[in-house]
ROSE-731539 format. One record per residue (C-alpha): residue number from 0; residue in three letters; x, y, z. Coordinates in Angstrom, 2 decimals. Layout:
// residues N
<resi NUM resn ALA u X v Y w Z>
...
***
This chain:
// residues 339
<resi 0 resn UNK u 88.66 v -34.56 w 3.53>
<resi 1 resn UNK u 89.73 v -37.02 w 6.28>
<resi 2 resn UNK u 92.63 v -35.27 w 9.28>
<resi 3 resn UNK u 94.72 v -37.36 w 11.21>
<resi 4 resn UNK u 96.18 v -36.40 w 14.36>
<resi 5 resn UNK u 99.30 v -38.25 w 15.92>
<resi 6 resn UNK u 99.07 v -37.49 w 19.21>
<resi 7 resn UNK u 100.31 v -40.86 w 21.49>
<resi 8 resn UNK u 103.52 v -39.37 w 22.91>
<resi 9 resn UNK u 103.58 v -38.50 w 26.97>
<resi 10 resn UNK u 104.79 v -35.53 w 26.49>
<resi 11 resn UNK u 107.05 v -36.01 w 28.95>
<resi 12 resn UNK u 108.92 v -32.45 w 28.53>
<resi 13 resn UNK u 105.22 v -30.62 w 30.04>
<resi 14 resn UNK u 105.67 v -32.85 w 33.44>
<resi 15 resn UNK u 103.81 v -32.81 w 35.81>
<resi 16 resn UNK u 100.81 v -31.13 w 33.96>
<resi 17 resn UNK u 100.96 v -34.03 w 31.46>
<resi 18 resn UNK u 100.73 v -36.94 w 34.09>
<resi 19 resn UNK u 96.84 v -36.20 w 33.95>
<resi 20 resn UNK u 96.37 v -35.31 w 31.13>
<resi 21 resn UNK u 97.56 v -35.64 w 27.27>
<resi 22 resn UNK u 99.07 v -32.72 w 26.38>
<resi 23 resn UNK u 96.46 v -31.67 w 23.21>
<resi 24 resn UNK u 93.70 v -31.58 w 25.97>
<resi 25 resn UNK u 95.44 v -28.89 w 28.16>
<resi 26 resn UNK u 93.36 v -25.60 w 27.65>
<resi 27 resn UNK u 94.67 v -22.09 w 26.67>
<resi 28 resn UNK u 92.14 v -19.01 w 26.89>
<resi 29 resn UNK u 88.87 v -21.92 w 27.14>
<resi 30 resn UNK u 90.04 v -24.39 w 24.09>
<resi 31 resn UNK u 92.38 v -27.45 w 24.18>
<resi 32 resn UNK u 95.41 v -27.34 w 21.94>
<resi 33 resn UNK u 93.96 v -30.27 w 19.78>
<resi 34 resn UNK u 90.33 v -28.36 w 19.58>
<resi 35 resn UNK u 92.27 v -24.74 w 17.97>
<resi 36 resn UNK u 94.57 v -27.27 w 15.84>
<resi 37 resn UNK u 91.43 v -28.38 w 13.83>
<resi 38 resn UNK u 89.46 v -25.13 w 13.97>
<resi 39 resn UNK u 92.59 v -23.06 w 12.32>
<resi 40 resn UNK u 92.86 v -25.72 w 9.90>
<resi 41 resn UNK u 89.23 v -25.71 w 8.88>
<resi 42 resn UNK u 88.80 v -22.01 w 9.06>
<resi 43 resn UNK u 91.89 v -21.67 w 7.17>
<resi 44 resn UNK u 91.04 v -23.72 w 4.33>
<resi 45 resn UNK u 87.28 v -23.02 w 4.58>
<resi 46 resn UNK u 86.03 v -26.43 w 4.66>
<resi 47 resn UNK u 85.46 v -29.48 w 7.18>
<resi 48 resn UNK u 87.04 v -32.93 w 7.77>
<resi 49 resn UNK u 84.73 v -35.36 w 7.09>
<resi 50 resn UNK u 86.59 v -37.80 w 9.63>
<resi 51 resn UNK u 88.94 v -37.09 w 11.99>
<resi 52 resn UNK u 91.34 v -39.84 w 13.68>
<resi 53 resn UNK u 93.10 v -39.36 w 16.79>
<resi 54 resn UNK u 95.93 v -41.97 w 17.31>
<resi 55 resn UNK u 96.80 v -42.26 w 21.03>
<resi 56 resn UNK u 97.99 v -44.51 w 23.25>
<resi 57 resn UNK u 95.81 v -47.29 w 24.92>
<resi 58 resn UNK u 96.88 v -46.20 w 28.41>
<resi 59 resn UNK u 94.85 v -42.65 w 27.58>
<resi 60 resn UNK u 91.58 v -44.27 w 28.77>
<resi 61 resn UNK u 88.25 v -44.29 w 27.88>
<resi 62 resn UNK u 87.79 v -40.71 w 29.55>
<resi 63 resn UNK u 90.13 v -39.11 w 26.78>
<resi 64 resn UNK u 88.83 v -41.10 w 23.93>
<resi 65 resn UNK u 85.26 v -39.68 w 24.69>
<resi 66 resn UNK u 86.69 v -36.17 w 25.02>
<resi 67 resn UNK u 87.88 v -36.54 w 21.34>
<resi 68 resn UNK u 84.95 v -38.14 w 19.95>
<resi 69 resn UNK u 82.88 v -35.58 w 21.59>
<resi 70 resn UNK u 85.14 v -33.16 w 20.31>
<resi 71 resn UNK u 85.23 v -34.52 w 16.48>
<resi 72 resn UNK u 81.03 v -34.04 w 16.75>
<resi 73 resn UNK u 81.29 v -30.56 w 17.63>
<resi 74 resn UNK u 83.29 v -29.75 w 14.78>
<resi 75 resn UNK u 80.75 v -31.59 w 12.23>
<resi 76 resn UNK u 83.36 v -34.78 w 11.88>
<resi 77 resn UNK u 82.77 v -38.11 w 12.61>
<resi 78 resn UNK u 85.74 v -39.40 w 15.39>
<resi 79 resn UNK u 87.64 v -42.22 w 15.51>
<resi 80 resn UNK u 90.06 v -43.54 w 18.00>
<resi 81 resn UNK u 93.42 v -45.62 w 16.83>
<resi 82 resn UNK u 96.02 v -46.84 w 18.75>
<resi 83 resn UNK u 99.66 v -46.75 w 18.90>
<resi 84 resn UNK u 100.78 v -48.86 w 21.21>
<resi 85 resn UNK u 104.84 v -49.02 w 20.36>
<resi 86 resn UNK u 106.66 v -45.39 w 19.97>
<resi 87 resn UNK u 108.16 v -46.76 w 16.72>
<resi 88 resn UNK u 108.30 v -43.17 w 14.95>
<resi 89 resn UNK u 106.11 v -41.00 w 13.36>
<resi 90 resn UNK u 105.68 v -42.73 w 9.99>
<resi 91 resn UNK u 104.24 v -46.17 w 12.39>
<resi 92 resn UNK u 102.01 v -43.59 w 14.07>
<resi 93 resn UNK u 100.14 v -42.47 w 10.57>
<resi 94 resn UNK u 99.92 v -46.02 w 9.54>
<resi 95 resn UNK u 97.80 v -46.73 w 12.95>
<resi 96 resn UNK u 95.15 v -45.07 w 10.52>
<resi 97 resn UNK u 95.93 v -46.20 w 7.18>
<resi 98 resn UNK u 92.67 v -46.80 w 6.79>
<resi 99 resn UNK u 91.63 v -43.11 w 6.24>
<resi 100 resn UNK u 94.69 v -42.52 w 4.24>
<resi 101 resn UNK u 92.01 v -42.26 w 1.01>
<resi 102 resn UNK u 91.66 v -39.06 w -1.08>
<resi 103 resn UNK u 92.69 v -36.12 w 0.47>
<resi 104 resn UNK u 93.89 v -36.09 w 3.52>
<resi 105 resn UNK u 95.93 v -33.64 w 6.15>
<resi 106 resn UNK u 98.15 v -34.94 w 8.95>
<resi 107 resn UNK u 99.03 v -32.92 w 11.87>
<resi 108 resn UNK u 100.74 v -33.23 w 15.16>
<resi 109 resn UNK u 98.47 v -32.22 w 17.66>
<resi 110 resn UNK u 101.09 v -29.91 w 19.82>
<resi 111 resn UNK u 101.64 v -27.85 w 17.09>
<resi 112 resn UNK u 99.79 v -24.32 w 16.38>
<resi 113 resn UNK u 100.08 v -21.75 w 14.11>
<resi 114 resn UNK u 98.72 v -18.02 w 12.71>
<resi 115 resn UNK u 98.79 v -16.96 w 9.20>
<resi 116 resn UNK u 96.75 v -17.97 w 6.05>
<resi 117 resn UNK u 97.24 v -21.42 w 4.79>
<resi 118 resn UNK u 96.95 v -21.94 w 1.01>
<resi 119 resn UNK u 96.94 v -25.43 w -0.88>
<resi 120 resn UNK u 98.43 v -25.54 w -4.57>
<resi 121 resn UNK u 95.99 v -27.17 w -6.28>
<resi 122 resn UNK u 98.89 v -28.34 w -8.67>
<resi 123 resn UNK u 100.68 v -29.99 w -5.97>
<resi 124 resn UNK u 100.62 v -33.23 w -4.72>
<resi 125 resn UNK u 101.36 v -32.60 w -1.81>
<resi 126 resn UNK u 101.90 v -29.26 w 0.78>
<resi 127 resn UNK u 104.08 v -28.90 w 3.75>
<resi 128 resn UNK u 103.49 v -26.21 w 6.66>
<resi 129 resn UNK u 106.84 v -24.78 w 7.22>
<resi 130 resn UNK u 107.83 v -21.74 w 8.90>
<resi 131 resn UNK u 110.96 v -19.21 w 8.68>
<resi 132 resn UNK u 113.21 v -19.89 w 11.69>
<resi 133 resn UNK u 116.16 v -18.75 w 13.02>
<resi 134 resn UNK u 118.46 v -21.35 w 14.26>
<resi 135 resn UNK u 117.30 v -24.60 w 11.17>
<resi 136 resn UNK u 120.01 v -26.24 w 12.75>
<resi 137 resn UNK u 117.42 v -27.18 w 15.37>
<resi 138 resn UNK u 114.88 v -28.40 w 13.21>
<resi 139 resn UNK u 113.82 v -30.33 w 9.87>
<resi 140 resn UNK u 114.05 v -28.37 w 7.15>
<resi 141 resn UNK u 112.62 v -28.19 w 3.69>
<resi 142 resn UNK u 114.95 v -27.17 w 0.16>
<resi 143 resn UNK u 113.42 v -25.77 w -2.90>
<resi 144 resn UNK u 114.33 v -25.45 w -6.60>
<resi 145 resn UNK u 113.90 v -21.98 w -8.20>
<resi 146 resn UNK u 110.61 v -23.05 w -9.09>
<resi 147 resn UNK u 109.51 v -23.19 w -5.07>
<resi 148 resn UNK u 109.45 v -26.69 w -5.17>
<resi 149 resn UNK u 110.68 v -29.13 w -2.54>
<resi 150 resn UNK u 113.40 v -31.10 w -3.43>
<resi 151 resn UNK u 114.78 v -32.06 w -0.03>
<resi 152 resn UNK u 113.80 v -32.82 w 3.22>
<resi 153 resn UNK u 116.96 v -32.15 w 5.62>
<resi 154 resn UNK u 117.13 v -33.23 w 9.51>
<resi 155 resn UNK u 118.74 v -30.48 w 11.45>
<resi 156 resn UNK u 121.27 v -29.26 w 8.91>
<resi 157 resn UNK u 124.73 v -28.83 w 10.19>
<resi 158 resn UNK u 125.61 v -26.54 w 7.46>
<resi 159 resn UNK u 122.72 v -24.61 w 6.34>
<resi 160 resn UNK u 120.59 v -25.89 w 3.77>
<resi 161 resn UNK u 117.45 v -23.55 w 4.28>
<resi 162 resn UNK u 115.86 v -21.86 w 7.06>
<resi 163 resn UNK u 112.24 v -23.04 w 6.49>
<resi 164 resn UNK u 111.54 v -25.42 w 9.39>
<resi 165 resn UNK u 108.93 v -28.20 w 8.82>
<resi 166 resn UNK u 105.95 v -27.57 w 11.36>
<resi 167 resn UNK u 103.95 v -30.75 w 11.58>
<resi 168 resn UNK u 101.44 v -30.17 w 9.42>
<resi 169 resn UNK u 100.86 v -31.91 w 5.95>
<resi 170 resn UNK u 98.46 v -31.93 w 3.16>
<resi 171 resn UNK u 98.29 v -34.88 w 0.52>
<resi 172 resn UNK u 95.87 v -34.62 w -2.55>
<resi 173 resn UNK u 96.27 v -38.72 w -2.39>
<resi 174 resn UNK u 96.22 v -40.15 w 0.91>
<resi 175 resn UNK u 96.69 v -43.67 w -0.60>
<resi 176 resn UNK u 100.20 v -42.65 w -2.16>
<resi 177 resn UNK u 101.22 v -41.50 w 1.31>
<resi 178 resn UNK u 99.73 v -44.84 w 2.86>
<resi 179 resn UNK u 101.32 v -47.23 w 0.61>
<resi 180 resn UNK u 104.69 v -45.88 w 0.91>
<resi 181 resn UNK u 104.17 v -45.74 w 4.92>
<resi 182 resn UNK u 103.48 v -49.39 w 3.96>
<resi 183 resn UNK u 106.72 v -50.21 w 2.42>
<resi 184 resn UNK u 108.55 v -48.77 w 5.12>
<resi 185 resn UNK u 106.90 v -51.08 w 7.21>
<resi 186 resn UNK u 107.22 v -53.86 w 5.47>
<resi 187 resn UNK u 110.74 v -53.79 w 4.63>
<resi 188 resn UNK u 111.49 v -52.84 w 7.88>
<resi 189 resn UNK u 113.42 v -49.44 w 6.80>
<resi 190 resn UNK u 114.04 v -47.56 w 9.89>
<resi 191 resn UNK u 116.41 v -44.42 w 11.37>
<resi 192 resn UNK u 117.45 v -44.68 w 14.30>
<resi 193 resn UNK u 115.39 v -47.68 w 15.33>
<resi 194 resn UNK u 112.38 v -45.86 w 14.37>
<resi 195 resn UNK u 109.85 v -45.25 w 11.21>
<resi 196 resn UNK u 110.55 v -42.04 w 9.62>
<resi 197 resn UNK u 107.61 v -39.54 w 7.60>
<resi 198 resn UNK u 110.89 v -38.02 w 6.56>
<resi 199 resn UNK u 112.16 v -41.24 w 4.84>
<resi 200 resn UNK u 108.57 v -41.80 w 3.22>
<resi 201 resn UNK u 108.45 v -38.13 w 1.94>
<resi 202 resn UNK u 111.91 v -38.78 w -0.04>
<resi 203 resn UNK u 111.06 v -41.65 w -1.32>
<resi 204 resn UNK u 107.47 v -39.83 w -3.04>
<resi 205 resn UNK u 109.52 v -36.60 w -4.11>
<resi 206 resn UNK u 112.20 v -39.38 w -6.38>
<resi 207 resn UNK u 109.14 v -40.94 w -7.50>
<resi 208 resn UNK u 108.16 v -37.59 w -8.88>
<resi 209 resn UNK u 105.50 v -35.86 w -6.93>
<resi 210 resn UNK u 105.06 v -32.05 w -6.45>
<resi 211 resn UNK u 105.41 v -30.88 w -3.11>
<resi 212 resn UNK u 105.46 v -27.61 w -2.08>
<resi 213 resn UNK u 105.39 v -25.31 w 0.89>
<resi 214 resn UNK u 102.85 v -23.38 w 2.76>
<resi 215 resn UNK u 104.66 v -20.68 w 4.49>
<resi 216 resn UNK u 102.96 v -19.74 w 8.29>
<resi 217 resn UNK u 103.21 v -16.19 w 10.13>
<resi 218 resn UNK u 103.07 v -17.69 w 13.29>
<resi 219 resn UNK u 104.04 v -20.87 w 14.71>
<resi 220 resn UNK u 103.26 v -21.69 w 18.53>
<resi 221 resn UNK u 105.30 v -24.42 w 19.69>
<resi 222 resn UNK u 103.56 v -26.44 w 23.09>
<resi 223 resn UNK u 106.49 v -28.78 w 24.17>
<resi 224 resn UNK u 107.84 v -27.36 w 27.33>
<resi 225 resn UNK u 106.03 v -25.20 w 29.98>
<resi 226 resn UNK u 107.94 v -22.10 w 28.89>
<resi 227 resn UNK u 107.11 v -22.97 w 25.29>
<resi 228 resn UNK u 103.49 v -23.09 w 26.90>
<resi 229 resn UNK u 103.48 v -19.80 w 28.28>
<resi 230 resn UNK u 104.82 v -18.19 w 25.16>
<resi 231 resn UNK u 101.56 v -20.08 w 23.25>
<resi 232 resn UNK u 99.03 v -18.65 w 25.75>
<resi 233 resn UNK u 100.47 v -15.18 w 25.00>
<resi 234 resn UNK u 100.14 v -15.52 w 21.31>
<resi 235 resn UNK u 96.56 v -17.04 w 21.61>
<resi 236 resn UNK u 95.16 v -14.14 w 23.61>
<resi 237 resn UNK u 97.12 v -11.31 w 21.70>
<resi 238 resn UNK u 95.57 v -13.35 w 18.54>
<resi 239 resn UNK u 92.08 v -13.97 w 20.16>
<resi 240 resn UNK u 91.83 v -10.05 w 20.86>
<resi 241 resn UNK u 92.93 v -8.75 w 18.11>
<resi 242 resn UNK u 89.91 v -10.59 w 16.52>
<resi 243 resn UNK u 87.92 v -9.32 w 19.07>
<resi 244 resn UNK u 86.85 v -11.96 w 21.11>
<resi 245 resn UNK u 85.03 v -11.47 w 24.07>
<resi 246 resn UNK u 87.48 v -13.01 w 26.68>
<resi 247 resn UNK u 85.69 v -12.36 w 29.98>
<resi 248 resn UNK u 82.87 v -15.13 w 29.98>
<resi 249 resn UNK u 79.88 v -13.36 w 31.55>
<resi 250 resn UNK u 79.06 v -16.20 w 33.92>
<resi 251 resn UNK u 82.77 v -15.07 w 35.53>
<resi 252 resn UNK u 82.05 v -13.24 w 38.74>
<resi 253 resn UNK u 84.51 v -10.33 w 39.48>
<resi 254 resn UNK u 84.53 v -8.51 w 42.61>
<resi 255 resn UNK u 86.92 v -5.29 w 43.03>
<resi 256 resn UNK u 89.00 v -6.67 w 40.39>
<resi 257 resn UNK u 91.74 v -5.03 w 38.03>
<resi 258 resn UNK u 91.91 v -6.58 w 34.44>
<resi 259 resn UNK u 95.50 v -5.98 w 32.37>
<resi 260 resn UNK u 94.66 v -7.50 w 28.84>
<resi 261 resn UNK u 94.40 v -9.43 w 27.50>
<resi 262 resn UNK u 93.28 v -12.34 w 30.00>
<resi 263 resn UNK u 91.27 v -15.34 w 29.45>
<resi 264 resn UNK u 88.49 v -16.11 w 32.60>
<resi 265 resn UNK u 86.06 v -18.78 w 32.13>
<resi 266 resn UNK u 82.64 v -19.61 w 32.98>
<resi 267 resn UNK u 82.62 v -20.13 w 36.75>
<resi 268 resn UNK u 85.59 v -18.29 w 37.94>
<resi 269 resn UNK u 85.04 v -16.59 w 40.72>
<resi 270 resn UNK u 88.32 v -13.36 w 41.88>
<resi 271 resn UNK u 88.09 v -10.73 w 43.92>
<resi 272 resn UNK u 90.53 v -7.76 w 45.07>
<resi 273 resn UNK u 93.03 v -8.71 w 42.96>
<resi 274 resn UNK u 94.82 v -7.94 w 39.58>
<resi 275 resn UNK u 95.01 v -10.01 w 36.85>
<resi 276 resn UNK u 96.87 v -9.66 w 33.36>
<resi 277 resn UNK u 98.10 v -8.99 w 31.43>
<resi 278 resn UNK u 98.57 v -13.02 w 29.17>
<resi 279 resn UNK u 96.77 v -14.77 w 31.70>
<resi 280 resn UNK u 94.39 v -17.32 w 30.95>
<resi 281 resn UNK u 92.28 v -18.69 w 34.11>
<resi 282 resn UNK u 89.78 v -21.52 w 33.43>
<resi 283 resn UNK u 86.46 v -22.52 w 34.70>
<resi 284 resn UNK u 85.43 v -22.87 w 38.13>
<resi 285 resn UNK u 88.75 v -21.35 w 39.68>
<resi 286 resn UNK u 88.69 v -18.82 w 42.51>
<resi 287 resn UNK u 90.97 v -16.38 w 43.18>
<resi 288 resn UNK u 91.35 v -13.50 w 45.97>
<resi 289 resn UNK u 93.58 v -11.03 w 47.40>
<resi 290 resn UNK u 96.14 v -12.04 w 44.05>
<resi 291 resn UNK u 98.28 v -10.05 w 41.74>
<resi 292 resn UNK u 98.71 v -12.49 w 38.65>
<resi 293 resn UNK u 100.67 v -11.55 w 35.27>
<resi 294 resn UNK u 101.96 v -14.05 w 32.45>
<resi 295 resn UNK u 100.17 v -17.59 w 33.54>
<resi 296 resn UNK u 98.56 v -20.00 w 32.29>
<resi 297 resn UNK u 96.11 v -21.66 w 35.11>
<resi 298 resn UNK u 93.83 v -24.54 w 34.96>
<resi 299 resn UNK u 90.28 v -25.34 w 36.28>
<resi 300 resn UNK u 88.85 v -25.63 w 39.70>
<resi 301 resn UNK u 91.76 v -24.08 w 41.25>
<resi 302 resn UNK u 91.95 v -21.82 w 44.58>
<resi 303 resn UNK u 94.43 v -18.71 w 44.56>
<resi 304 resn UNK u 94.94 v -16.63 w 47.73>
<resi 305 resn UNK u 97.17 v -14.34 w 48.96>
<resi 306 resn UNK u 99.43 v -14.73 w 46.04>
<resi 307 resn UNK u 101.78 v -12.29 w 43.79>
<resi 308 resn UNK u 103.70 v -14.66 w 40.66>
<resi 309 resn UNK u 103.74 v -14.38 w 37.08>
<resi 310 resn UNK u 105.35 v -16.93 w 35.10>
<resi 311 resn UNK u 103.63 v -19.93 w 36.00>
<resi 312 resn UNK u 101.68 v -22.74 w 34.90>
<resi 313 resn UNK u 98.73 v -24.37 w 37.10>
<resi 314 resn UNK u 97.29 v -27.41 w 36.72>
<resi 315 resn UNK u 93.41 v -28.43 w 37.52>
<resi 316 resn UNK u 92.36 v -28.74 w 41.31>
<resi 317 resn UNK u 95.38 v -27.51 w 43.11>
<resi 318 resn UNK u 95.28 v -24.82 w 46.46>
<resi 319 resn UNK u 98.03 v -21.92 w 46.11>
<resi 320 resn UNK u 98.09 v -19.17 w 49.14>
<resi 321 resn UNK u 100.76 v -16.56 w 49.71>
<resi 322 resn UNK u 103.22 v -17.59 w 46.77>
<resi 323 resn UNK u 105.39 v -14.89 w 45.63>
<resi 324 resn UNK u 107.67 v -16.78 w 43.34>
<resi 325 resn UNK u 107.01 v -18.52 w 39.93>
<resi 326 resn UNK u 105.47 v -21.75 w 39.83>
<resi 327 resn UNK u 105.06 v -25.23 w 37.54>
<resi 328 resn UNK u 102.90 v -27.07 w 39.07>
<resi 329 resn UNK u 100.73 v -29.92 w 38.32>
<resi 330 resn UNK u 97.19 v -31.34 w 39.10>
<resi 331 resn UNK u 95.72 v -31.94 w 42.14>
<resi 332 resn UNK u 98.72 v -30.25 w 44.41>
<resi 333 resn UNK u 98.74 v -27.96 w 47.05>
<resi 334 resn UNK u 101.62 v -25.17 w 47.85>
<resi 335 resn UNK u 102.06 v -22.28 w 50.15>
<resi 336 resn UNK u 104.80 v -19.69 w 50.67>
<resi 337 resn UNK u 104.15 v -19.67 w 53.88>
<resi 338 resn UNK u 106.96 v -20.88 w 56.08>
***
């Protein structure tokens, strides 16, 4: 089974901690967005992606493209790198890697995780990831039949059509139908609102007659904002230890410290005569002292002192002392609350 992964936007709503950085390679509790993506998928669906494609931007650099090869051996795959170099919709982004759209195939946006088992209808062509939501109005939504088929794919409904909100994630049992009708699109230049749609390509497969269906999620955990952030890193570590992970690396050094779980600390970090937790994740090589910490989501190789904030997001390499309110702030910056 091949995976593709769209993931060329600058996800410009996470400024400044995506100036750096793509967004799917920002860490929560010691894995990257785009690495827990793939492993829920896999361990979901108990099996492995021969090939996984990333399609990013050019301007991402060769550092980032060897962070996601490296990434695609780790999980048994073979990577591959494909570029989009024109935001011309998400439809143009899967065709960047028509050439793994072969067999089955799943596509999924790489700022997009979810909890809850995942189950593929052998009978279906294809299955969509959706998820029960409150306000559909503010999302794409899917319609069924009394069978539990989909027979519509609505964009932000004014009047409500269905609650279950399409989640960026999508199986095909034939990658090449999927491909050729991406092709089409293309080729006949059909586009909404200046842009290739999936959206348009999916209606045009369900009149043609294929089964889709839905996979309904317990949890999805957006990553578009830095609020939507913080709420993700509180759902990975209530998730991570309720499994009973071991979230405390033991290379972590921890000096007259107070620990409110869950928290994340990676290998490296280094706190003392402070209290931490609870939902914070603090990543490798960071020091902190003298700190009372609750609700943040911090980067690597940072130093903390003298600080009291929850609420926050840290980037990599910054120097914080005597903050007391919260705090967005990106790589390589330096603060104080000092006057």
């Amino acid at each position: 089974m091949n995976l593709i992964i769209p993931m060329a936007g600058w996800g410009t709503r996470l400024r400044p901690h995506t100036l750096t950085v793509p967004k799917p390679l920002i860490k929560v509790a010691g894995k990257t967005v785009v690495q827990r993506l793939v492993e829920t998928i896999g361990r979901q669906l108990d099996t492995s992606f021969r090939n996984i494609v990333f399609v990013i931007k050019p301007e991402f650099g060769a550092g980032v493209e060897n962070r996601l090869l490296a990434l695609a051996r780790e999980l048994g795959a073979a990577g591959h790198i494909r570029y989009q170099s024109e935001a011309l919709g998400t439809a143009h982004a899967i065709a960047m890697a028509r050439d793994f759209l072969d067999g089955p195939v799943f596509v999924a946006y790489a700022d997009t995780l979810f909890d809850g088992s995942l189950h593929l209808d052998p009978s279906a062509d294809s299955v969509i990831v959706v998820k029960r939501v409150e306000r559909p109005e503010q999302f794409g939504v899917v319609q069924l039949d009394e069978a539990g088929h989909i027979v519509r794919f609505v964009e932000k409904p004014k009047q409500f059509v269905s609650d279950l909100a399409i989640v960026g994630i999508y199986y095909f049992r034939r990658g090449e139908q999927l491909r050729d009708e991406i092709d089409r699109l293309i080729n006949e230049d059909i586009r909404r609102n200046g842009e290739y749609q999936l959206t348009d390509a999916l209606e045009s497969l369900l009149r043609k007659g294929l089964v889709f269906v839905p996979a309904t999620i317990e949890r999805w955990m957006d990553f578009g904002n830095y609020r939507a952030a913080l709420d993700t890193n509180r759902a990975v570590l209530d998730i991570e230890s309720r499994q009973g992970t071991e979230l405390v690396h033991p290379e972590a050094v921890l000096e007259n410290v107070r620990i409110h779980p869950p928290v994340y600390i990676g290998p490296g970090v280094h706190i003392r005569n402070s209290e931490i937790g609870p939902n914070v994740s603090i990543h490798a090589g960071s020091r902190v002292a003298d700190s009372r910490i609750s609700d943040a989501l911090i980067g690597e190789q940072n130093h903390i002192s003298g600080c009291r904030f929850s609420h926050s997001m840290i980037g990599n390499h910054t120097r914080i002392v005597d903050l007391t309110q919260p705090v967005s702030l990106g790589d390589y910056s330096e603060i104080s609350g000092k006057e």
